[in-house]
C-alpha positions in Angstrom: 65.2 8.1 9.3 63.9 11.2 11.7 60.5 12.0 12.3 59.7 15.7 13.4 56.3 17.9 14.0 56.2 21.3 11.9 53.1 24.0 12.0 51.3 21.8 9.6 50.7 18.1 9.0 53.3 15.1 9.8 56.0 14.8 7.7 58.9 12.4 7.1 62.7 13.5 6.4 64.3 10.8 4.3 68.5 10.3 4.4 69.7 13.5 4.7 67.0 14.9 6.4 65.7 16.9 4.0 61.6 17.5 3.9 60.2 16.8 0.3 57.0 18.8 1.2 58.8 21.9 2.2 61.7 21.3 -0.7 58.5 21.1 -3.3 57.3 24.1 -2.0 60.4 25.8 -2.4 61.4 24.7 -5.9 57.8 24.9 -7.3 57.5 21.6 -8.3 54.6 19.8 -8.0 53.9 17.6 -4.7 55.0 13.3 -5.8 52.6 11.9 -3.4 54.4 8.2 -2.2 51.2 7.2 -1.0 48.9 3.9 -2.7 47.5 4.4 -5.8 44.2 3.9 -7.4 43.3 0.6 -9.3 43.2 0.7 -12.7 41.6 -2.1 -14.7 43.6 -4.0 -17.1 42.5 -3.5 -20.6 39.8 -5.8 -22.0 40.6 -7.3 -25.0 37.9 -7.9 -27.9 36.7 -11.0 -28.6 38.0 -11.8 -32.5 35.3 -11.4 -35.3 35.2 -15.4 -35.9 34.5 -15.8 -32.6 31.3 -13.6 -32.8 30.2 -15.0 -35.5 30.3 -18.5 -34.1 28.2 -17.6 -31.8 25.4 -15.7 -33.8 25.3 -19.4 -35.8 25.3 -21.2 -32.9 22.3 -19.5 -31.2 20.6 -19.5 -34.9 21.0 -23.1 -35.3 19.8 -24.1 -31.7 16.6 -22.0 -32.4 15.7 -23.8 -35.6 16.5 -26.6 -34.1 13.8 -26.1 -31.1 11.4 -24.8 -33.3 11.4 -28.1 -35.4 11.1 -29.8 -32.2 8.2 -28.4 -31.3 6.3 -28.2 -34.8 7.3 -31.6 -35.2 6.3 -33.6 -31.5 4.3 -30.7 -29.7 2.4 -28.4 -32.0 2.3 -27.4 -34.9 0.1 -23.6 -36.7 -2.2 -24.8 -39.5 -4.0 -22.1 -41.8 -8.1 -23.1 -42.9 -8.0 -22.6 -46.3 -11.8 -23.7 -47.4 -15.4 -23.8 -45.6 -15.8 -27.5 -44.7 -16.2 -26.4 -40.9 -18.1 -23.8 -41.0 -19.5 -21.6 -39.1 -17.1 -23.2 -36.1 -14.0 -22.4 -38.3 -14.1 -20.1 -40.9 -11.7 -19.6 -43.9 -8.6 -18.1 -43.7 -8.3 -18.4 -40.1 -5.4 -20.0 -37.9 -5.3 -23.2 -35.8 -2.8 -24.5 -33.5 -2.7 -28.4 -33.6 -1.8 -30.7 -31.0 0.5 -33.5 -31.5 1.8 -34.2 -28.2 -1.4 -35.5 -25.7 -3.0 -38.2 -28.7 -0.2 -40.0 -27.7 -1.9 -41.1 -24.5 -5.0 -39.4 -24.7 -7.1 -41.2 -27.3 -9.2 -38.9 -29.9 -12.6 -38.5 -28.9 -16.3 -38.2 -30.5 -16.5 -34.7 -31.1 -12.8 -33.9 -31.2 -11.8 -31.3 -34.4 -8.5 -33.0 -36.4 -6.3 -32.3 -39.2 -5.2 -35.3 -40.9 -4.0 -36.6 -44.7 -6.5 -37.5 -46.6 -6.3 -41.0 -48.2 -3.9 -41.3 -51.2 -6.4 -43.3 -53.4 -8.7 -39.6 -53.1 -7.5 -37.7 -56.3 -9.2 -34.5 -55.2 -7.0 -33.8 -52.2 -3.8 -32.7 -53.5 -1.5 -33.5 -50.9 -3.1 -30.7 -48.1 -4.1 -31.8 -44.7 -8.2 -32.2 -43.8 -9.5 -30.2 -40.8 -12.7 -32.9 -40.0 -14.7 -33.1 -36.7 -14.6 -36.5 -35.1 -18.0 -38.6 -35.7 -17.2 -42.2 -34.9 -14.6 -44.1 -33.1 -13.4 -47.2 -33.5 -16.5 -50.2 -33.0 -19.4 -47.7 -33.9 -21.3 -48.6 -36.1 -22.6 -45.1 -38.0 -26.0 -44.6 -40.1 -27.2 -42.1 -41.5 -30.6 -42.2 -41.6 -33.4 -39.3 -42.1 -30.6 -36.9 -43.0 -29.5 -37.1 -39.3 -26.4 -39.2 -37.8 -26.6 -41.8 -35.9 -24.1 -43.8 -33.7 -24.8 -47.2 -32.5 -28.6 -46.4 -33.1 -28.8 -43.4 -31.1 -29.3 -40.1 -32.7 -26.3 -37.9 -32.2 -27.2 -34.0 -30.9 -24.8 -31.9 -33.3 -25.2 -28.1 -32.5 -22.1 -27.5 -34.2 -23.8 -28.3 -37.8 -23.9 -25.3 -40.4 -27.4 -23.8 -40.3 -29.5 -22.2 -43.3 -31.6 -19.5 -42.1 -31.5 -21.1 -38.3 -32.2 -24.6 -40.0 -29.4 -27.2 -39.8 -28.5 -28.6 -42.6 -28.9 -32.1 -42.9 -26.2 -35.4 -43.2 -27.2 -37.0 -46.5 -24.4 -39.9 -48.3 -22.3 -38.8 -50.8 -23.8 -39.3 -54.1 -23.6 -43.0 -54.8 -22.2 -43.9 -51.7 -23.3 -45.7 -48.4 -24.9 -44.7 -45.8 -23.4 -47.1 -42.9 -19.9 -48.5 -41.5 -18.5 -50.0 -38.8 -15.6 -48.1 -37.8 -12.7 -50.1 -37.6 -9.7 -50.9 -35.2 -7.1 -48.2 -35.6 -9.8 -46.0 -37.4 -11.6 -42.8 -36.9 -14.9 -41.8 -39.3 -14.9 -37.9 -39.9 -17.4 -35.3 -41.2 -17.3 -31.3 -42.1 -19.5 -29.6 -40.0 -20.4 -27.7 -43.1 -22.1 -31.0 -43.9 -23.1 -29.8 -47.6 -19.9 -28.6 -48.4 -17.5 -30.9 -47.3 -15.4 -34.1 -48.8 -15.4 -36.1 -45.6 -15.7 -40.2 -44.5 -19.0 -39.8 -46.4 -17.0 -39.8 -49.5 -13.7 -41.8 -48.4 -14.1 -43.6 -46.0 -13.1 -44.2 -42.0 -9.4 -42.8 -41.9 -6.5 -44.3 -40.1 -5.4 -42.6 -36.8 -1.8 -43.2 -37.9 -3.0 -40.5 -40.7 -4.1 -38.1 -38.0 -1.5 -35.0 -37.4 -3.4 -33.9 -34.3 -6.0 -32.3 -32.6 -7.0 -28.9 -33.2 -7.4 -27.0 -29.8 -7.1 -23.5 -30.2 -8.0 -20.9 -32.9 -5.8 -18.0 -32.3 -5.9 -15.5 -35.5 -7.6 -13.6 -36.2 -7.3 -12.2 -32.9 -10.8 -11.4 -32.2 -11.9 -15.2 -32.9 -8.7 -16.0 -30.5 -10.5 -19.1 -27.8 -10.3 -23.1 -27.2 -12.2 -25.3 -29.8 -14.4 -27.1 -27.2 -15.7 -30.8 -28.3 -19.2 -31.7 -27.4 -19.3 -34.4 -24.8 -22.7 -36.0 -26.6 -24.2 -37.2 -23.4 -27.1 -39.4 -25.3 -24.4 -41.7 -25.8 -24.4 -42.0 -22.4 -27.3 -44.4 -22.0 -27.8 -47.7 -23.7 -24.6 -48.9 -25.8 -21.0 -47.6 -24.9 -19.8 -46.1 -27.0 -16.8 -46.9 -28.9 -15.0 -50.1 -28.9 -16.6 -53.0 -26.5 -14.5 -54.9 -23.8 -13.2 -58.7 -26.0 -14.4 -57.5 -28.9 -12.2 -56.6 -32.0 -12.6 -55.8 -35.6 -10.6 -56.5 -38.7 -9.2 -53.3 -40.2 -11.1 -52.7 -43.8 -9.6 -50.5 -46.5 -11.0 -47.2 -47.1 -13.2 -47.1 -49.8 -12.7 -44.5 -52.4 -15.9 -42.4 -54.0 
């Protein structure tokens, strides 16, 4: 091999000596450049049909799967279909239910919950109650002067449907009492449309094993979107705790039907 400077750029002779560059130039054939070539991507192959469609079920299936999850332990959409809370929660209107902090925060007086009605209550038809939370387990609840009260104190209930600025009053269901002590593992519940609503008045304390959750946010329409706040009912503060007292129990009684 022989290396030798022309006019122009470097060039290499190769056996004989001869000069590709000026040989191309002479026969009119194009230039073969012996230089590195560019990289060229293999070809990607496609992914078979099955393949894809594995896939698509696999992502459908883990979303249902999540979403039962969370309807099921964390929270769950319910829809208000009649007027037994009004004016706090109006017909056709949307809830979002907790079902995940009852397990170590305890329902409160005041709290809003959707629960199943007793069985022995022909006139619920198998839909969950939306109910406002009146007394807790050890109260004992009167009412008395078509007001409520909880271990003799009157309770201050804002929330209560009003006629013409006047809120309505809490009279017993027809035929029924007027008092219970709430027992162990029970919750007593009332509409805050107190006219128009099939509450405790009529069946009873409930079971908190009935009780789906706590309603905490109304969110459609969007307009009425906001937190359901519970009244903290401070003149319960004073005198008797509310509630449940330290060493003393109860025997669970069955709910009563009307």
């Amino acid at each position: 091999m022989t290396v030798r400077k022309t006019g122009g750029p470097r060039s290499v002779a190769l056996g004989g000596g001869l000069n590709p560059r000026a040989d191309s130039a002479r026969s009119g054939r194009p230039e073969c450049s012996t230089g590195p070539r560019p990289y060229t991507p293999p070809p990607v192959s496609q992914r078979p049909a099955l393949g894809c469609l594995f896939e698509v079920v696999e992502t459908l299936v883990l979303t249902v799967v999540i979403f039962l999850g969370i309807q099921t332990f964390v929270a769950q959409p319910y829809k208000v279909q009649q007027g037994s809370m009004e004016n706090t929660l109006l017909p056709d209107q949307y809830v979002l239910v907790d079902k995940l902090t009852p397990r170590w925060a305890p329902y409160q007086r005041g709290d809003i919950v959707v629960f199943d009605p007793p069985e022995t209550w022909s006139s619920g038809g198998g839909v969950p109650f939306i109910k406002r939370v009146i007394g807790l387990p050890g109260d004992q609840v009167e009412l008395r002067d078509g007001k409520v009260f909880v271990n003799d104190v009157a309770l201050t209930e804002p929330y209560i449907f009003e006629n013409d600025g006047i809120s309505q009053t809490t009279d017993p269901a027809p035929g029924g009492p007027n008092e219970w002590l709430v027992p162990t593992g029970d919750l007593l519940v009332m509409g805050d449309h107190r006219q128009d609503s099939a509450d405790s008045r009529s069946f009873g304390p409930i079971e908190e094993t009935h009780v789906i959750g706590r309603a905490w946010l109304r969110y459609w329409p969007f307009d009425t979107f906001g937190i359901l706040p519970a009244p903290s009912h401070p003149e319960l503060t004073s005198g008797s705790s509310p509630g449940l007292s330290p060493g003393f129990s109860l025997e669970p009684e069955p709910s009563s039907s009307p």
